[in-house]
Structures are given as structure tokens and as C-alpha cells.
C-alpha positions as a printed Julia matrix, in Angstrom:
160×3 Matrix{Float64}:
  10.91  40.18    2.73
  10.4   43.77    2.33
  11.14  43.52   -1.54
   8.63  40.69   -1.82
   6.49  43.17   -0.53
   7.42  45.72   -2.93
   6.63  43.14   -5.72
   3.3   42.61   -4.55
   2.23  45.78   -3.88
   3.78  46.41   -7.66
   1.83  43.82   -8.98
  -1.51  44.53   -7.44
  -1.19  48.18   -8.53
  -0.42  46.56  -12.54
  -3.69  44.6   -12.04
  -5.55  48.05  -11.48
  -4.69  50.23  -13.6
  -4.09  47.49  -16.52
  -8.04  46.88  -15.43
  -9.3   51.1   -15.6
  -6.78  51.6   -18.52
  -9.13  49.07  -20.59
 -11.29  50.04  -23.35
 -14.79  49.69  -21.6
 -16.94  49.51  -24.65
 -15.87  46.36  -26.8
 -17.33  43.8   -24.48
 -19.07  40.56  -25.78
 -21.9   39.51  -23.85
 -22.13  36.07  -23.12
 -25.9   35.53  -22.03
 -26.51  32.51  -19.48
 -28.89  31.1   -17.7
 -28.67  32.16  -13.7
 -27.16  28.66  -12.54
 -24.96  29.14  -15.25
 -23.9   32.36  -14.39
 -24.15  31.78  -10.53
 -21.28  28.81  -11.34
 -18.83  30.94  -13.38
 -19.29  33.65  -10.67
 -18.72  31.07   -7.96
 -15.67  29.85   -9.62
 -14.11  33.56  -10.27
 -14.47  34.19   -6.77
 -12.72  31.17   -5.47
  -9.73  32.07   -7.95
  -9.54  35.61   -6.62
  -9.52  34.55   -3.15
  -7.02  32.04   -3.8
  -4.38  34.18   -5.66
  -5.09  36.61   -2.43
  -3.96  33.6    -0.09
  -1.01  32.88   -2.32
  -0.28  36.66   -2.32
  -0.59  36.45    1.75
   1.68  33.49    2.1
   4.06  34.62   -0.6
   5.07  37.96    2.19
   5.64  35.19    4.35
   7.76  33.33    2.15
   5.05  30.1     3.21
   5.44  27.79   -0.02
   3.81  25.28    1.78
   0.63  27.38    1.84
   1.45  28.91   -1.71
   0.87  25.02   -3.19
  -2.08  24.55   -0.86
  -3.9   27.89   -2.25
  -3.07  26.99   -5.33
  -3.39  23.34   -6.11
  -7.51  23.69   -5.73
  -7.5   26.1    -8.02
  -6.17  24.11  -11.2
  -7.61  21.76  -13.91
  -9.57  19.49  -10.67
 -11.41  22.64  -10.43
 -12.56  22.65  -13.57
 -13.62  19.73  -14.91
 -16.59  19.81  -11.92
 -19.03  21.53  -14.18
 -17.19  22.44  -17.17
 -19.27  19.83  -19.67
 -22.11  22.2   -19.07
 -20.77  25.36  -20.18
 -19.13  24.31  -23.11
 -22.23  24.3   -25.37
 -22.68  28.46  -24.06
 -19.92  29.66  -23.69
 -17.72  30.64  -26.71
 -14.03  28.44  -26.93
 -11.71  31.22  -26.59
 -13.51  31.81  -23.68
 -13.19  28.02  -22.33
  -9.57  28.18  -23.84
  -8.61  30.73  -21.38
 -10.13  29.4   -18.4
  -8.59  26.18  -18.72
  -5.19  27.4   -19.49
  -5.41  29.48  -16.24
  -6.32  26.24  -13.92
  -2.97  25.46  -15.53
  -1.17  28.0   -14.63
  -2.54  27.34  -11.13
  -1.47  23.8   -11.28
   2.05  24.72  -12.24
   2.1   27.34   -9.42
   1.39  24.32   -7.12
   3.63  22.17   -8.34
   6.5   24.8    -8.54
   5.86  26.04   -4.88
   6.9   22.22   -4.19
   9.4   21.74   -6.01
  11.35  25.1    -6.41
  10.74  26.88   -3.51
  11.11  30.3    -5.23
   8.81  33.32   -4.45
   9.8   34.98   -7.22
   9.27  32.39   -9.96
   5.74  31.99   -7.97
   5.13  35.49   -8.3
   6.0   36.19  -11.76
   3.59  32.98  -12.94
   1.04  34.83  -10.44
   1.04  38.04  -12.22
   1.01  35.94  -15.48
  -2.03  33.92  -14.42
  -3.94  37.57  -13.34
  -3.32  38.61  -16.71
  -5.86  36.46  -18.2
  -8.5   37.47  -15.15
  -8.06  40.68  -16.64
  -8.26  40.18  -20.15
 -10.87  38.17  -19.58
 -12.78  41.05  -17.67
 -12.25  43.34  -20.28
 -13.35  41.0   -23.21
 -16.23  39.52  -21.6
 -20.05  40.88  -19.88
 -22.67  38.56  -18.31
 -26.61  38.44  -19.01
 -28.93  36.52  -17.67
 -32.1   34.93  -19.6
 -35.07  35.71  -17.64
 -36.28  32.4   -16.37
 -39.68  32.67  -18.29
 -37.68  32.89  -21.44
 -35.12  29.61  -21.15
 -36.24  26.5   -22.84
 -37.39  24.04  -20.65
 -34.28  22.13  -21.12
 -32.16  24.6   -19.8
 -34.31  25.42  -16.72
 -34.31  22.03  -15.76
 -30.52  20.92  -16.41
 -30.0   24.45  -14.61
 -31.84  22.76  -11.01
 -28.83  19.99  -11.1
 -26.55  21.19   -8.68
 -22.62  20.21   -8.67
């Protein structure tokens, strides 16, 4: 238990400093619409509160709750709105994201099946690296709403 702990609190400190280590100049902008931006925000959050619950249950050695944090969090989640982003946002982008829900979905699976905090862990930390390249590659705009087409502004109102 206590070196699970150790592990975590190794890994979260990784994650930080990896993050304020990072060149903070050589971002591309991706510029979206608000709904647009509003879902991939929406989405980020959900994926950094669930690796948080996985991190909780993992110091409890709760696999169980490991696949349940986890399992929402893979390719289900996103093919809900995905079809709309791929036009604006660029592939590598895309590429990444899905690749993570994977990641998520093998977490899940693994947490069933193996049982073994470390393995879940070490494909945690492995999953967080792409949040963090990610970060550090990518910036969000927004397009003023007087300045979308009208066909964005109104594909923007459908809600998933």
C-alpha cells in the first residue's frame, strides 16, 4: 500500500514538472467555434477526473472501481461527437485522442482481468503522457460568433 502510494505521488510529480519543463512557445492554435471548444473542454475534464478516480482507487488497491473509472473513458466516449471535429481539428490531433480512449479501454479491461495495480499504473502514467504532450503541442481560440459561417453557428446549437 504505502509503495503504491509512493508510485503515485511519483507519478503525479512526473506529470508536473514534465508539464513546466515544456517549451511554452511552439504551440499550434487550433481555432474552434465555442460549442466546439466547450466539447473538447468537456471531454478533457471528464478524462482528468477519471484518471484522479483511478488514481484514488488504485491506493486502495479497488480494481473494481479502477475498470469502472476507466471503462467510460475509452473509444464509447468518443465516438459521441467525434464526426464533428474531424473536419477542424488537425489528424495528429484526432490520432492522439483516440489512441488515449484506448489506452483507457485497455486499463478497463486489464483492471478485470489482471488485477495488477502496477500494470494499471504504469499504462496510467503512459496514457497522461499524451494529456501532456498534447498540452504542450496544442492552444485553443475561439471564432467570435459574428465571424463563423452560418453553417457552423447553426451545426454548433445541436447539442450531444
Amino acid at each position: 500500500m504505502q509503495k503504491t502510494r509512493m508510485i503515485i505521488v511519483c507519478l503525479l510529480i512526473s506529470i508536473s514538472t514534465t508539464t513546466l519543463a515544456a517549451d511554452k512557445g511552439n504551440w499550434q492554435t487550433l481555432t474552434l467555434s465555442e460549442a466546439q471548444r466547450s466539447h473538447i473542454l468537456e471531454e478533457m475534464r471528464a478524462l482528468l477526473s477519471g484518471a484522479q478516480n483511478i488514481l484514488a482507487a488504485l491506493a486502495t488497491d479497488d480494481m473494481a472501481s479502477v475498470s469502472k473509472s476507466a471503462r467510460p473513458l475509452g473509444l464509447g466516449m468518443a465516438h459521441k461527437a467525434e464526426d464533428h471535429l474531424k473536419s477542424v481539428l488537425p489528424k495528429e490531433f484526432m490520432q492522439m485522442g483516440m489512441s488515449l480512449h484506448q489506452d483507457f479501454d485497455r486499463i478497463a479491461a486489464d483492471a478485470e482481468s489482471k488485477k495488477d495495480p502496477k500494470l494499471t499504473l504504469r499504462q496510467l502514467s503512459d496514457a497522461m503522457t499524451k494529456c501532456v504532450a498534447c498540452h504542450d503541442t496544442y492552444r485553443i481560440s475561439t471564432i467570435p460568433a459574428s465571424v463563423q459561417p452560418a453553417q457552423v453557428q447553426q451545426h454548433n446549437h445541436h447539442h450531444h
